[in-house]
Steps between C-alpha positions, in 0.01 A plus 500: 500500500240418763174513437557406109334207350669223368469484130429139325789396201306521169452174316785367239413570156288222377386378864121508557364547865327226628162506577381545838391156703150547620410292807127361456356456816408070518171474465243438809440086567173412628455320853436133419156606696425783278580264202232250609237744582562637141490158320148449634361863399629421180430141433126598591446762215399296245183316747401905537523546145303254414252523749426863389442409187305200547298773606517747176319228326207707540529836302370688804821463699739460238701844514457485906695141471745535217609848707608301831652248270723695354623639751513191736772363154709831550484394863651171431748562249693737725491285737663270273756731446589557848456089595738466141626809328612313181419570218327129360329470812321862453442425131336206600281630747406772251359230260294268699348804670389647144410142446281456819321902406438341171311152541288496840204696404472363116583131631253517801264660322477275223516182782191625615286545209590171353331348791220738544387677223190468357406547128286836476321705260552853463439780290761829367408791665791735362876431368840697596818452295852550601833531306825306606870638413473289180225690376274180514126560657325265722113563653318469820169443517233622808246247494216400702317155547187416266318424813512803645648366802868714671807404359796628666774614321315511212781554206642188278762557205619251237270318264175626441592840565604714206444806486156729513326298263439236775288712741205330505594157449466215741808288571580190748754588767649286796339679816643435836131426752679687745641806305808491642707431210384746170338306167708351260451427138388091443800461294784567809735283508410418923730196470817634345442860739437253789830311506662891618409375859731224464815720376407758786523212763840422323616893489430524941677171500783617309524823692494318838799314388701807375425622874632231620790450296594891576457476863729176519770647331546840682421346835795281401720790405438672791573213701845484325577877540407460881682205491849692365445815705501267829820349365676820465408623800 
């Protein structure tokens, strides 16, 4: 009769219906232009990063610096993941950036009061403790110098500070003459803390070359897939 729909045969006994094929739309390839202009964003997020903090060395801009930081490594890695979107290139990224959020401000920091610092007196004004996951507690101490003199930044943990008991006492402490950089205790280890700057120059090398490395490969692939689509045509 007209007007009636054609009805579909049902299945055999035993015969499962396939699956429906779902086309996936080809993902969109950069211009070789838009690559390149990408590459150097990217490759240049690590001389940011450490710039900013180069600057956090001093306590007064740390959270202002480690803020723009963080998100100038969020920055790069998705741009990673556009310039590469596979998957060792993004895990990659991911770990030199934590790496390069991790060592600046110690390394440079300790780089600058092994050449500067000079041995100070100073006495415990008052004591805070803090507890870690592990239970363990660990003290800061506000101190102030025996001359009477300003000292910036004027806290120190480590040895020498122990609790409450200590207020009161005098202690030495490595002061930075331009109070930049906070005090540290006379038993840092500036030398071992120092050689960070080295692995940090290492980490923005190794991240250049990961840019690199990305960039040359897609800009190769899409030079092949222009390549075949001018051949079919």
């Amino acid at each position: 009769m007209a007007g009636r729909k054609k009805q579909k045969r049902p299945l055999a006994e035993g015969v499962v219906k396939p699956p429906k094929r779902v086309r996936g739309r080809p993902a969109p390839q950069l211009s070789p232009r838009t690559v390149r202009r990408a590459a150097w964003l990217v490759g240049s997020v690590p001389v940011l990063m450490v710039g900013l903090l180069a600057v956090a060395t001093n306590p007064d801009y740390q959270v202002l610096c480690m803020i723009p930081a963080f998100l100038a490594l969020s920055a790069g890695i998705i741009g990673m993941g556009l310039l590469r979107p596979k998957g060792w290139v993004i895990l990659l990224a991911v770990l030199f950036g934590v790496l390069l959020m991790v060592l600046p401000t110690t390394s440079i920091r300790a780089q600058l009061m092994a050449r500067r610092a000079v041995e100070t007196e100073v006495v415990i004004t008052d004591a805070h403790s803090a507890k870690d996951r592990s239970g363990r507690v660990s003290w800061t101490c506000d101190i102030r110098r025996a001359d009477g003199q300003p000292l910036p930044h004027g806290q120190v943990g480590g040895f020498g500070c122990s609790g409450r008991s200590d207020i009161g006492d005098t202690m030495n402490v490595l002061v930075d003459p331009a109070g930049w950089a906070p005090p540290v205790p006379t038993d840092e280890d500036l030398g071992f803390l120092g050689t960070g700057v080295y692995v940090t120059a290492v980490l923005v090398a190794l991240w250049g070359l990961l840019t690199l490395a990305a960039t040359r490969r897609t800009l190769r692939e899409t030079a092949a897939a222009g390549g075949a689509r001018g051949r079919k045509t």
